[in-house]
GUDO-610491 format. One record per residue: y, z negated, x of N, C-alpha, C, O in turn; residue in one letter; residue number from 0. Coordinates in Angstrom, 3 decimals, decimal comma. Each point is the difference from the previous one (the first is absolute). Layout:
+----------+----------+----------+----------+----------+----------+----------+----------+----------+----------+----------+----------+------+-----+
|       nv |       nw |       nu |      cav |      caw |      cau |       cv |       cw |       cu |       ov |       ow |       ou | rest |  nr |
+----------+----------+----------+----------+----------+----------+----------+----------+----------+----------+----------+----------+------+-----+
|        Y |        Z |        X |        Y |        Z |        X |        Y |        Z |        X |        Y |        Z |        X |    A | NUM |
...
+----------+----------+----------+----------+----------+----------+----------+----------+----------+----------+----------+----------+------+-----+
END
This chain:
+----------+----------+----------+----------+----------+----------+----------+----------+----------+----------+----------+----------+------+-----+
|       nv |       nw |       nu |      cav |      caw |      cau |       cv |       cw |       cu |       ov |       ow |       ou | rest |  nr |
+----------+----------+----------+----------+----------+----------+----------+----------+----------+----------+----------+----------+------+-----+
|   36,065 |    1,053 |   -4,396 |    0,345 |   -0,719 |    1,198 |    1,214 |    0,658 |    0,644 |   -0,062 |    1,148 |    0,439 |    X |   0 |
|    1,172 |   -1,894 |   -0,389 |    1,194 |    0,671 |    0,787 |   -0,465 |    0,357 |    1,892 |   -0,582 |   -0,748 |    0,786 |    X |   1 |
|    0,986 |    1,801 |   -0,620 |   -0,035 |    0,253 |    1,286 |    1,716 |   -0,335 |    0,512 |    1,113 |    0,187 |   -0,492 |    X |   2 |
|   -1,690 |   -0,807 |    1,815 |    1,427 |   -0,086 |    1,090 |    0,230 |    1,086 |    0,940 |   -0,854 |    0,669 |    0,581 |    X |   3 |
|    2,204 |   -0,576 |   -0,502 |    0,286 |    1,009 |    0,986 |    0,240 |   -0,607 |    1,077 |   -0,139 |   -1,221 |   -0,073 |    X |   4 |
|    0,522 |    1,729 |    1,279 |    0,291 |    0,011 |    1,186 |    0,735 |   -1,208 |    0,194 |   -0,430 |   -1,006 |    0,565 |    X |   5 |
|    2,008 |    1,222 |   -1,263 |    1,008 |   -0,860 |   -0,475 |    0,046 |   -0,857 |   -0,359 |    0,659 |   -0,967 |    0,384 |    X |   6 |
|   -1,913 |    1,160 |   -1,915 |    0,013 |   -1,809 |   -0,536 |   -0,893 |   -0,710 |    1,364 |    0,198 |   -1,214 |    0,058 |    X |   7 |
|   -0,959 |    1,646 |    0,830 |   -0,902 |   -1,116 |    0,444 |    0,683 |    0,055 |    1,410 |   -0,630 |   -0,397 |    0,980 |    X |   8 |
|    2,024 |    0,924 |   -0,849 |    1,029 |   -0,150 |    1,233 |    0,685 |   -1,205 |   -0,245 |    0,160 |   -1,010 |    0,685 |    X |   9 |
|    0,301 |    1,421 |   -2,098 |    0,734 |   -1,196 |   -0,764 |   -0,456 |   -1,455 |   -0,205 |    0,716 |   -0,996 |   -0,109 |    X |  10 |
|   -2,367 |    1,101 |    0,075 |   -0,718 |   -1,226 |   -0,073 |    0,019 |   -0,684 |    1,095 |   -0,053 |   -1,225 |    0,113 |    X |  11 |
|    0,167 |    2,389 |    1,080 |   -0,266 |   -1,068 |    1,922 |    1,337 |   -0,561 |   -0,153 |    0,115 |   -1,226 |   -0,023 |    X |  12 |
|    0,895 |    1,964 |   -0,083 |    0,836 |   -0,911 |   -0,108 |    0,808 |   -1,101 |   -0,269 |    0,940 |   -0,428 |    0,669 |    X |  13 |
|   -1,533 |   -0,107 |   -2,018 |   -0,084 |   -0,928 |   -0,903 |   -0,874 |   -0,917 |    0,480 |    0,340 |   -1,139 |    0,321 |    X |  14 |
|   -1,345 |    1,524 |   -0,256 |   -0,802 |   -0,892 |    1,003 |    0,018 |   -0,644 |    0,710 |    0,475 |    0,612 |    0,957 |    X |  15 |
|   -0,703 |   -1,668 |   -0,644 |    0,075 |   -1,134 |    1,096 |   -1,272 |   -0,439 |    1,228 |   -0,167 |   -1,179 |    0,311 |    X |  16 |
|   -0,531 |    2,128 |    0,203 |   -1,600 |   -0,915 |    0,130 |    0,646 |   -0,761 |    1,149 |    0,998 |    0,128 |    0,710 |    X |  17 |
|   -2,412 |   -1,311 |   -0,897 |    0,358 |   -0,720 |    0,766 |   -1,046 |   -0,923 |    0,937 |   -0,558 |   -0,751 |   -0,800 |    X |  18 |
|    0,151 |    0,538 |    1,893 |   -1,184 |   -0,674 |    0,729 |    0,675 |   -1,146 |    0,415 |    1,181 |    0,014 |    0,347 |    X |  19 |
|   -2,008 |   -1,176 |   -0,374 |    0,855 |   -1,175 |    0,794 |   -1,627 |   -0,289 |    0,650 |   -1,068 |   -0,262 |   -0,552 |    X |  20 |
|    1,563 |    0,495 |    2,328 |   -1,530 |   -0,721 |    0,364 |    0,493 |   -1,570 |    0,904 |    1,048 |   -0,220 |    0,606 |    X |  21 |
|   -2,178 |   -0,627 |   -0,801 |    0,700 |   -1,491 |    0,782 |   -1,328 |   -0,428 |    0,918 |   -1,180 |   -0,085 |   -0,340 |    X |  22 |
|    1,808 |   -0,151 |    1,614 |   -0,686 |   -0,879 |    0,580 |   -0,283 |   -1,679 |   -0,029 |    1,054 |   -0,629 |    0,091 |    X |  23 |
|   -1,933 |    0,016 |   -0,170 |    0,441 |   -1,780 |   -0,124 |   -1,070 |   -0,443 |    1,599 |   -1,209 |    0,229 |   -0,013 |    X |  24 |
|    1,814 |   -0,778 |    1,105 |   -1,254 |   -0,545 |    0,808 |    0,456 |   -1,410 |    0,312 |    1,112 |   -0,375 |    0,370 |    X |  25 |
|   -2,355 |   -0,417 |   -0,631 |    0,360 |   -1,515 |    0,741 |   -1,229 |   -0,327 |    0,381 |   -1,154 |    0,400 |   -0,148 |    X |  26 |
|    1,669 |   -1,140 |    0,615 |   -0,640 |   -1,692 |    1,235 |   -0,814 |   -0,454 |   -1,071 |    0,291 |   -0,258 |   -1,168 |    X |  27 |
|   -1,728 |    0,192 |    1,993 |   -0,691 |   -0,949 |   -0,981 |   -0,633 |   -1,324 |    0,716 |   -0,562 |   -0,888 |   -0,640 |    X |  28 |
|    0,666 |    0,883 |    1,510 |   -1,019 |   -1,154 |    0,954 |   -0,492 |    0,643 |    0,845 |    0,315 |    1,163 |    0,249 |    X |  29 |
|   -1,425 |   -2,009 |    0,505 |   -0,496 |    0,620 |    1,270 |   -1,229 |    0,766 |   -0,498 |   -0,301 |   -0,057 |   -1,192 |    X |  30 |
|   -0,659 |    1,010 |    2,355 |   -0,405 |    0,999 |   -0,425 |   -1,657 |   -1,111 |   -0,416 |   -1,054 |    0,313 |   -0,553 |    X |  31 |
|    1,683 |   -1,989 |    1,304 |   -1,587 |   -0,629 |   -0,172 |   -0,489 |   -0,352 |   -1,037 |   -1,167 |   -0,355 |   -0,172 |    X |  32 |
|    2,012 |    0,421 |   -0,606 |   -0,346 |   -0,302 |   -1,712 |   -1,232 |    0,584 |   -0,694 |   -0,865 |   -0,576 |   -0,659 |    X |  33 |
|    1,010 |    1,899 |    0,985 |   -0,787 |    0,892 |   -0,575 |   -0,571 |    1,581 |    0,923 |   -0,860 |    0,789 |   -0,393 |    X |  34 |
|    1,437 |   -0,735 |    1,308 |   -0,510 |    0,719 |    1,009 |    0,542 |    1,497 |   -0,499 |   -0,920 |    0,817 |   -0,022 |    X |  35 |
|    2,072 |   -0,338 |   -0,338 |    0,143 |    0,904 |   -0,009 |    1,217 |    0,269 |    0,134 |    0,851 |   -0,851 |   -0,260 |    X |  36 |
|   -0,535 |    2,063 |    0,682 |    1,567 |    0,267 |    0,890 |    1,149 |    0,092 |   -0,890 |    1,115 |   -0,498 |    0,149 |    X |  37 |
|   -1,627 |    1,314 |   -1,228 |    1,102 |    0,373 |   -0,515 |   -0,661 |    0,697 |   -1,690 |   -0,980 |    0,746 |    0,000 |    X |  38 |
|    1,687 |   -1,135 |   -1,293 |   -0,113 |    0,733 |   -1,367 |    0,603 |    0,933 |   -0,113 |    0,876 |    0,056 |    0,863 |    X |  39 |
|   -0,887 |    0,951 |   -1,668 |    1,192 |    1,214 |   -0,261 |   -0,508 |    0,329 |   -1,706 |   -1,189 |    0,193 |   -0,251 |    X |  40 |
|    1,870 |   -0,174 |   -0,441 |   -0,378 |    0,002 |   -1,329 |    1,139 |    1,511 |   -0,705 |    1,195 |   -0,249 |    0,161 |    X |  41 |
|   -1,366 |    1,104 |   -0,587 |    1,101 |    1,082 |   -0,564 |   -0,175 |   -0,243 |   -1,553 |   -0,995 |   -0,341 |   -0,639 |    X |  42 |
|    2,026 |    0,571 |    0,321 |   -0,115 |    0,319 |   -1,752 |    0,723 |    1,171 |   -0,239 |    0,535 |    0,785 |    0,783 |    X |  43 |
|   -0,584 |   -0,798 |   -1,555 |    0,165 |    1,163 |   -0,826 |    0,675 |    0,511 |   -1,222 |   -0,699 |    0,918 |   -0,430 |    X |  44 |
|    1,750 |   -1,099 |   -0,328 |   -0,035 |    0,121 |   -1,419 |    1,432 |    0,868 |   -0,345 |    0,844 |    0,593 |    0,671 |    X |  45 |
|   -1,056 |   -0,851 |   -1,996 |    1,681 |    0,781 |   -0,556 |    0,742 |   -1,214 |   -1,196 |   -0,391 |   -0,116 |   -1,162 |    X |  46 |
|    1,076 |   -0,379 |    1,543 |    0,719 |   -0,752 |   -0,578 |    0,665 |    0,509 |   -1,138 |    0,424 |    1,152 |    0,092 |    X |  47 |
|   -0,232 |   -1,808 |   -1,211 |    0,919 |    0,641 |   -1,469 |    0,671 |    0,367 |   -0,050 |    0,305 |   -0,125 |   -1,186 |    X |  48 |
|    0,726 |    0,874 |    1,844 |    0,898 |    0,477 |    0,348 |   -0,288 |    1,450 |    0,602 |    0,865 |    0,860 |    0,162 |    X |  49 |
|   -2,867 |   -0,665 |    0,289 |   -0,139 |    1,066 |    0,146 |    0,154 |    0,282 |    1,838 |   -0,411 |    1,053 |    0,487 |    X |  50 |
|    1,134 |   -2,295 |    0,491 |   -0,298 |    0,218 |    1,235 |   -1,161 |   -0,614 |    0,838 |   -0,480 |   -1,132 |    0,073 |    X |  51 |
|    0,203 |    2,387 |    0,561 |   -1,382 |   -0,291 |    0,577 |    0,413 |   -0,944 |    1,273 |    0,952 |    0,070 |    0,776 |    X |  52 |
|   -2,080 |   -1,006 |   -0,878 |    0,280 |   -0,925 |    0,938 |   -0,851 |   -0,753 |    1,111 |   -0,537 |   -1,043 |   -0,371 |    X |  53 |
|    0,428 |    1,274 |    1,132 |   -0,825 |   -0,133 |    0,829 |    0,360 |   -1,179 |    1,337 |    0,769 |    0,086 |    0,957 |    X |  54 |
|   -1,771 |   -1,250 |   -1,436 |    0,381 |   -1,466 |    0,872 |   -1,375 |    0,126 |    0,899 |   -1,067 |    0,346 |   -0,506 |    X |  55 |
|    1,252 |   -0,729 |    2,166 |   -0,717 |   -0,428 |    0,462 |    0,090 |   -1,739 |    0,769 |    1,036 |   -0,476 |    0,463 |    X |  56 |
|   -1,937 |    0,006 |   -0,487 |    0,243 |   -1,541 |    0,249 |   -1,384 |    0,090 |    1,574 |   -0,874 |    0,859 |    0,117 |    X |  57 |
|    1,102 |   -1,851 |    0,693 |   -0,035 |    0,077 |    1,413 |   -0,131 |   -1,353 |   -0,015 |    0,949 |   -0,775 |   -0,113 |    X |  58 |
|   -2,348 |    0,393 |    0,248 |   -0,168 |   -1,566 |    0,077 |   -0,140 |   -0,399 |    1,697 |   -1,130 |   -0,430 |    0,232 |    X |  59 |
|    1,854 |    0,467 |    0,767 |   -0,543 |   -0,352 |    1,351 |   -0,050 |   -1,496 |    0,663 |    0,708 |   -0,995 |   -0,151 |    X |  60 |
|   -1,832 |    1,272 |    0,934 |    0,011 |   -1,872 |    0,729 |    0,150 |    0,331 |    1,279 |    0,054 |    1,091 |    0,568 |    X |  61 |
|    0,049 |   -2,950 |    0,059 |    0,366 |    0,328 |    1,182 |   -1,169 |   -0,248 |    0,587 |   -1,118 |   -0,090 |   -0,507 |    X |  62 |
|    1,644 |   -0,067 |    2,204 |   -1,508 |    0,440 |    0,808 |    0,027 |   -2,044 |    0,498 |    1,056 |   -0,582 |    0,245 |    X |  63 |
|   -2,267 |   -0,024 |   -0,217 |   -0,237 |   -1,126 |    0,187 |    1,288 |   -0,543 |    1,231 |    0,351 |   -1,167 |    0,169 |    X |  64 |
|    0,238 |    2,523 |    0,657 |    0,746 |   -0,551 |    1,333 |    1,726 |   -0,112 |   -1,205 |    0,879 |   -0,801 |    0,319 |    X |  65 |
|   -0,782 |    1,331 |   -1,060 |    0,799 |    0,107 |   -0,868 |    1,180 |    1,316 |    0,267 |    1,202 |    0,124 |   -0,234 |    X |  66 |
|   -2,112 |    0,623 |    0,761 |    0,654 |    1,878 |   -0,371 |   -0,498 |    0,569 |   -0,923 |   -1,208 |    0,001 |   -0,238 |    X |  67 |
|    2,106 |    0,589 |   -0,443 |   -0,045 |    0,858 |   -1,361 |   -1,113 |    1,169 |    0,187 |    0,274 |    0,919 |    0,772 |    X |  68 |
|   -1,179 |   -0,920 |   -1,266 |   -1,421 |    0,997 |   -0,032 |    0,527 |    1,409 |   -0,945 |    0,459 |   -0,027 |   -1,142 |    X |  69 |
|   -0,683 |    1,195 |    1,991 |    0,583 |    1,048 |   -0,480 |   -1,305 |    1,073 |    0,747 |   -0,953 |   -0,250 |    0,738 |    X |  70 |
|    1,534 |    1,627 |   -1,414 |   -0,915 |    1,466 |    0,844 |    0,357 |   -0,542 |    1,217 |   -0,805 |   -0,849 |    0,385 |    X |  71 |
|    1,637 |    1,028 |    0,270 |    0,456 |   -0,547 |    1,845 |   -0,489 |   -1,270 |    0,678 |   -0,029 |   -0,102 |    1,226 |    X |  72 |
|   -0,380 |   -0,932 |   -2,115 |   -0,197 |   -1,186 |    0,110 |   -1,289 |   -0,557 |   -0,656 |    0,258 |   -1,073 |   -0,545 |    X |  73 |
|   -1,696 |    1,469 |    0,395 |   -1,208 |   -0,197 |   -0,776 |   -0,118 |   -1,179 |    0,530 |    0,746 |   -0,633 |    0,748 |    X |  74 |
|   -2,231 |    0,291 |   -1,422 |   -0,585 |   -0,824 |    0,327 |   -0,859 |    0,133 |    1,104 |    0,216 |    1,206 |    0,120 |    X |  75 |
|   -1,096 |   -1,468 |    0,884 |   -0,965 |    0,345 |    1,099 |   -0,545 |   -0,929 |   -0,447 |   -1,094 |    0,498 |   -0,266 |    X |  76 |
|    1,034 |   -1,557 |   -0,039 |   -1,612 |   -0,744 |   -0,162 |    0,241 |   -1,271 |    0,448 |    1,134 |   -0,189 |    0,439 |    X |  77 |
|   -2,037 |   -0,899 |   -0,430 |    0,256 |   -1,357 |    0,151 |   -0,261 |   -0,405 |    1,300 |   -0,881 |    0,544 |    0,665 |    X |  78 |
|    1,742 |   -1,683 |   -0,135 |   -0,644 |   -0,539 |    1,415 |   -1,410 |   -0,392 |    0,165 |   -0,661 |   -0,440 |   -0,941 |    X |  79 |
|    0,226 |    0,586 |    2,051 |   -1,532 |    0,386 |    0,361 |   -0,033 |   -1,278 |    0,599 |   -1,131 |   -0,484 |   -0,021 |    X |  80 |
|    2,067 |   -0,285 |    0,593 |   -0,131 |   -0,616 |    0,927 |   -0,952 |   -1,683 |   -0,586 |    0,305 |   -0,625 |   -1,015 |    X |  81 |
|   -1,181 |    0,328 |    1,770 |   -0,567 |   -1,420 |   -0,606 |   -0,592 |   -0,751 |    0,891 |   -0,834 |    0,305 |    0,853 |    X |  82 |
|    1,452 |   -1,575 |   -1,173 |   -0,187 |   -1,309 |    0,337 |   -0,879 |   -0,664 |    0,578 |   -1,145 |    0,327 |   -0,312 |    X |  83 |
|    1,276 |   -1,439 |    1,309 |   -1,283 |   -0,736 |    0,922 |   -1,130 |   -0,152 |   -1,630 |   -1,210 |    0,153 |   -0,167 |    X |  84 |
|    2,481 |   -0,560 |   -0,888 |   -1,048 |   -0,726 |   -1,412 |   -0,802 |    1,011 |   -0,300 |   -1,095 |   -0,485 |   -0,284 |    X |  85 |
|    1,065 |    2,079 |    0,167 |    0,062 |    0,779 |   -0,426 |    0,361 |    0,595 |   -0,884 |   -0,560 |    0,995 |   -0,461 |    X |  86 |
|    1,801 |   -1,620 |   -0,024 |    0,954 |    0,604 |   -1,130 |    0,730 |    0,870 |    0,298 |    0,703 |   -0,103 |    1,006 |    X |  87 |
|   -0,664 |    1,544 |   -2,055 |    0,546 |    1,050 |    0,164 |    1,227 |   -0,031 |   -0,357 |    0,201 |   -0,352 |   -1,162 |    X |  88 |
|    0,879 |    0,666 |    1,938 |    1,914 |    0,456 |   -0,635 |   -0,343 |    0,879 |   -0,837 |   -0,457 |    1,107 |    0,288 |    X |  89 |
|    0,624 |   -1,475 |   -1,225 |    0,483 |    1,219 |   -1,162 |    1,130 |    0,743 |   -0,396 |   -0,019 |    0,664 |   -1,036 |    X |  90 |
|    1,049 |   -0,724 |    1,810 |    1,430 |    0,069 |    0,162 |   -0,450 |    1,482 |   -0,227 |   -0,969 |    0,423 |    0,631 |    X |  91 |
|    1,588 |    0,313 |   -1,442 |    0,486 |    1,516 |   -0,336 |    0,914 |    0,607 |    1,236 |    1,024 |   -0,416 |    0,543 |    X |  92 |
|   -1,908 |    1,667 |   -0,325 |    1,300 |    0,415 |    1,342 |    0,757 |    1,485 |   -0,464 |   -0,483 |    0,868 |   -0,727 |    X |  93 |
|    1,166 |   -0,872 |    1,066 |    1,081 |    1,199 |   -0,076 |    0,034 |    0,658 |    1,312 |   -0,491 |   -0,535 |    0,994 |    X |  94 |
|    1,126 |    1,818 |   -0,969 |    0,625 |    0,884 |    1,488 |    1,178 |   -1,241 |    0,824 |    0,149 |   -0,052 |    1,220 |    X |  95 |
|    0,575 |   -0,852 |   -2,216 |    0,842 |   -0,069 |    1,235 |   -0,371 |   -1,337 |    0,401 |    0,485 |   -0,552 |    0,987 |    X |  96 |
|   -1,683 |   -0,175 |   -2,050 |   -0,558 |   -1,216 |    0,555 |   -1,118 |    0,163 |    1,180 |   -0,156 |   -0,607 |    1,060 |    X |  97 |
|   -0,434 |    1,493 |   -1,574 |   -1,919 |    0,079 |    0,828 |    0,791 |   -0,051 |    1,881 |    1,081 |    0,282 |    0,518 |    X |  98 |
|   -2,272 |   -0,758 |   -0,128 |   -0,541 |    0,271 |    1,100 |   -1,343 |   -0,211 |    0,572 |   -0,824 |   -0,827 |   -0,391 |    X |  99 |
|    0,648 |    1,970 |    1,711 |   -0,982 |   -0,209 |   -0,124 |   -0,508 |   -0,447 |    1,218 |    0,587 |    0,262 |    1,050 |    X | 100 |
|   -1,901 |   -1,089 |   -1,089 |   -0,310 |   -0,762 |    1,581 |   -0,248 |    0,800 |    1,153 |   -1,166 |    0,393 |    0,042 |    X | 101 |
|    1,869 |   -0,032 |    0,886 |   -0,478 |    0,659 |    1,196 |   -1,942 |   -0,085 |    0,349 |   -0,735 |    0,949 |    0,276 |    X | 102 |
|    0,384 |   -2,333 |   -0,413 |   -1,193 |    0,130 |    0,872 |   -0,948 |    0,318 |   -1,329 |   -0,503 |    1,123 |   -0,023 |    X | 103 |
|    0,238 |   -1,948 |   -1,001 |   -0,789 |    0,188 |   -0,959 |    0,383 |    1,157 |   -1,186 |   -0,793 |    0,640 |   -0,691 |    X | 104 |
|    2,176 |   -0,594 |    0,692 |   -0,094 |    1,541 |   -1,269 |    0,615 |   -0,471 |   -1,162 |    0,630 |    0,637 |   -0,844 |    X | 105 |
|   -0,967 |   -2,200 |    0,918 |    0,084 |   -0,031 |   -1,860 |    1,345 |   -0,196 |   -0,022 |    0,700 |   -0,308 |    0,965 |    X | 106 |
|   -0,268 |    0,538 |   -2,366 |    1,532 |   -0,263 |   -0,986 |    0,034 |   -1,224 |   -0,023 |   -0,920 |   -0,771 |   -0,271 |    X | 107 |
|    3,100 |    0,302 |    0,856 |   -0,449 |   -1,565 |   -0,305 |    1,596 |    0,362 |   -0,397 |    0,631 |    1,042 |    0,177 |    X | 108 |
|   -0,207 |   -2,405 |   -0,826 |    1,125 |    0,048 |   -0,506 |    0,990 |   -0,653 |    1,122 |   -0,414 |   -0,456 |    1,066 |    X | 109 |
|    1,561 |    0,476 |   -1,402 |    0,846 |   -0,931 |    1,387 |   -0,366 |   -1,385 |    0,050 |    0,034 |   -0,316 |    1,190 |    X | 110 |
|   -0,438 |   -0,874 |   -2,042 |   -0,266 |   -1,066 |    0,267 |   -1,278 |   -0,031 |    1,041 |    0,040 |   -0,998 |    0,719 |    X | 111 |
|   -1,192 |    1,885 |   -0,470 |   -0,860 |   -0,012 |    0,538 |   -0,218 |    0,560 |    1,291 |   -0,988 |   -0,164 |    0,716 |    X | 112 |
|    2,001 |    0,838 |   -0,492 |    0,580 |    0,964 |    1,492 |    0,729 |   -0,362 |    0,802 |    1,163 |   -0,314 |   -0,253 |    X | 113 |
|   -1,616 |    0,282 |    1,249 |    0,958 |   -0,370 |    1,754 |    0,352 |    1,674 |    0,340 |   -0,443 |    1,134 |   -0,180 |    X | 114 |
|    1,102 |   -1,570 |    0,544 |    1,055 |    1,370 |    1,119 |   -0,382 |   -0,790 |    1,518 |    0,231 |   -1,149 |    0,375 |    X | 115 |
|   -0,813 |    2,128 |    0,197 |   -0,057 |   -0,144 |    1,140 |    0,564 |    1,312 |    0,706 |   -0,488 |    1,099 |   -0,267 |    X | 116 |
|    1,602 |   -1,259 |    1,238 |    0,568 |    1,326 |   -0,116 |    0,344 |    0,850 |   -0,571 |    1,135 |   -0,259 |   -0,401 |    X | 117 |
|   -1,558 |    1,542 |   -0,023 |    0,359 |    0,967 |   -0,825 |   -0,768 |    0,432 |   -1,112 |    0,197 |    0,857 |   -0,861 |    X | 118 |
|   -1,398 |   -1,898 |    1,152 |   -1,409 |    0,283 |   -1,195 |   -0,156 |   -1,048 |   -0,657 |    0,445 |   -0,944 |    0,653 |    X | 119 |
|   -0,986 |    0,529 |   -1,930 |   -0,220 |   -0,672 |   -1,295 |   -2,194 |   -0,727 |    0,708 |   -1,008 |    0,646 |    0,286 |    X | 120 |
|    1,228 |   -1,784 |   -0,308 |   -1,361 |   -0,384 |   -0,023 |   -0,058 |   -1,277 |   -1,208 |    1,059 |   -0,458 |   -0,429 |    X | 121 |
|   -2,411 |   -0,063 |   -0,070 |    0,025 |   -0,548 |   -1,278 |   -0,723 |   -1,601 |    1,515 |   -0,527 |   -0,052 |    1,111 |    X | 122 |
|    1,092 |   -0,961 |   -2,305 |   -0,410 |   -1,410 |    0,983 |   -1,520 |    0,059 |    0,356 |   -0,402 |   -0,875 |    0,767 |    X | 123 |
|   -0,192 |    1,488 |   -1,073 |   -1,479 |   -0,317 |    0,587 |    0,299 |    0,841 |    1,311 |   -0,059 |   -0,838 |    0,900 |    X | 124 |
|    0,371 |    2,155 |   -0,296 |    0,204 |    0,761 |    0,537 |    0,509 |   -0,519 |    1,315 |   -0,512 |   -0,093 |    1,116 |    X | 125 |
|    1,979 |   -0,290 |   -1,737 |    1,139 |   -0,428 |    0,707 |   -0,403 |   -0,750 |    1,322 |    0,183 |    0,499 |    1,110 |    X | 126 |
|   -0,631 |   -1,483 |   -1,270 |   -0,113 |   -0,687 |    0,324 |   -0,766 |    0,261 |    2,014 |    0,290 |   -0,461 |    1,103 |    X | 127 |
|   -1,335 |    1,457 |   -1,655 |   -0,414 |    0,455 |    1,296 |    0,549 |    1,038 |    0,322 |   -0,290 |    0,478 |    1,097 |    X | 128 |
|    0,938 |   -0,026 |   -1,671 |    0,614 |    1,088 |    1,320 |    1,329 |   -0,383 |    0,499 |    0,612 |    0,713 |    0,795 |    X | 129 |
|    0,002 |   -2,202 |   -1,398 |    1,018 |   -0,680 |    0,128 |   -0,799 |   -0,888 |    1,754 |    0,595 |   -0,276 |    1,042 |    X | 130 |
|   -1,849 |    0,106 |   -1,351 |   -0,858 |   -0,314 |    1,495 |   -0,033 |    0,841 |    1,035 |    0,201 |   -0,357 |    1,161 |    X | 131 |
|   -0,530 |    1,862 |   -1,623 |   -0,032 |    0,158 |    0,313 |    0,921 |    0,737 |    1,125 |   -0,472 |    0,374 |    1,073 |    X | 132 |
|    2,029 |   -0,185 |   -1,489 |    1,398 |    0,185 |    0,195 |   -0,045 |   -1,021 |    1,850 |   -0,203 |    0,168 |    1,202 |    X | 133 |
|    0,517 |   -1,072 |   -2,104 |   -0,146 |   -1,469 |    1,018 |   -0,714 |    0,177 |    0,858 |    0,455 |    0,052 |    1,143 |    X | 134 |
|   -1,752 |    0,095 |   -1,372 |   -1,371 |   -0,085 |    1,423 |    0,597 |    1,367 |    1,140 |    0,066 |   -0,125 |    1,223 |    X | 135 |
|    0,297 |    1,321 |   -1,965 |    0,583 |    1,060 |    0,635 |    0,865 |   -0,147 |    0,963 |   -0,072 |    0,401 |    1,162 |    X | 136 |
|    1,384 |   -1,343 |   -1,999 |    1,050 |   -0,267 |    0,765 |    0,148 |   -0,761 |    1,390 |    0,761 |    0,349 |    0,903 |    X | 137 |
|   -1,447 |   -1,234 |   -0,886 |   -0,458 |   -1,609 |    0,186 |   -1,114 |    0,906 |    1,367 |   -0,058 |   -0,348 |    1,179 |    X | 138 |
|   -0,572 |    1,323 |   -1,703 |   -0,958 |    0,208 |    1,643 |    0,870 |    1,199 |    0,634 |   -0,017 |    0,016 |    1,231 |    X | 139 |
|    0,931 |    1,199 |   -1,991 |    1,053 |    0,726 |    0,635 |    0,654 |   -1,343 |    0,833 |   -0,027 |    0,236 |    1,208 |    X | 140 |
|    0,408 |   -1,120 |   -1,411 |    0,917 |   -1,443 |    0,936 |   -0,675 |    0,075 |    1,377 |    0,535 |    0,429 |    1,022 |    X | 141 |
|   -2,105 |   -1,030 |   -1,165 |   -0,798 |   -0,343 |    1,026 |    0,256 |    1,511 |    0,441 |    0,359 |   -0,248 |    1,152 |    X | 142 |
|   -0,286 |    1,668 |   -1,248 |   -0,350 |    0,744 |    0,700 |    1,105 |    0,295 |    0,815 |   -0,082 |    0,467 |    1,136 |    X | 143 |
|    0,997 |   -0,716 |   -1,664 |    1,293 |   -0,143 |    1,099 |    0,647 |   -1,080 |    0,856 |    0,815 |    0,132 |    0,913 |    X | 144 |
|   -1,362 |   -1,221 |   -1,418 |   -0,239 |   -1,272 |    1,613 |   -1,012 |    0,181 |    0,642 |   -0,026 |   -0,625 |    1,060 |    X | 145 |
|   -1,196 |    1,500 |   -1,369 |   -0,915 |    0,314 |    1,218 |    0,306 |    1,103 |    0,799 |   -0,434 |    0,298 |    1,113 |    X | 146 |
|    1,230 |    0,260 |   -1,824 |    0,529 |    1,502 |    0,901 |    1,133 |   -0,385 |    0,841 |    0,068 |    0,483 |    1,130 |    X | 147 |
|    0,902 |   -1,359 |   -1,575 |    1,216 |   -0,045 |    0,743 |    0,102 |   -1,010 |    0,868 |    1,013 |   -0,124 |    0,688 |    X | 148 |
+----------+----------+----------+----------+----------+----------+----------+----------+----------+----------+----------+----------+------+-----+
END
């Protein structure tokens, strides 16, 4: 068996070429309601004939039912809670920059199901009375200042 010296296997790095090619691939696949999940990530792995190691990762992401891109920064939180005189539940998928949540009752509703009343988020069952109750407030603050003045 020939032994190498120092030199020949100096001589070899140099001759040498190594080489890594790593690739990212991410796309758009639809919304997250298809199938209920945020996001794929798949890695491979291999060495191509040529001897470079190569390393592809592919990034399957969906969007969020409001139609923002679902990411680590951007998950999923869970589906609208909010339901109907019929009693049918929204199933609408919520995200961080879709959700809100009802001041009086708690639950997650998506924007089709939420009033802004002022500076807080209430869902239409909600709304509605403290939208009364706004009014009845206002409306007897009135009377209390034509009985005073």
């Amino acid at each position: 068996m020939n032994e190498r010296t120092r030199k020949d296997f100096l001589d070899l790095l140099k001759k040498s070429n190594p080489r890594q090619r790593k690739t990212a691939v991410q796309r758009v696949e639809g919304k997250v309601s298809s199938d209920g999940t945020n996001y794929v990530k798949e890695e491979l792995s291999f060495m191509s004939p040529d001897l470079t190691t190569r390393q592809v990762t592919f990034v399957s992401s969906r969007l969020c039912d409001c139609g923002a891109m679902l990411s680590a920064n951007n998950p999923i939180l869970g589906t609208c809670q909010y339901i109907s005189v019929r009693n049918k539940v929204c199933e609408v998928y919520l995200c961080s920059q879709c959700s809100r949540a009802c001041e009086r009752c708690r639950k997650r509703i998506c924007p089709k199901h939420s009033i802004k009343v002022g500076d807080v988020f209430y869902c239409r069952r909600c709304a509605p009375l403290k939208i009364a109750a706004k009014a009845l407030k206002a409306f007897f603050r009135i009377g209390e200042k034509e009985n005073n003045g």
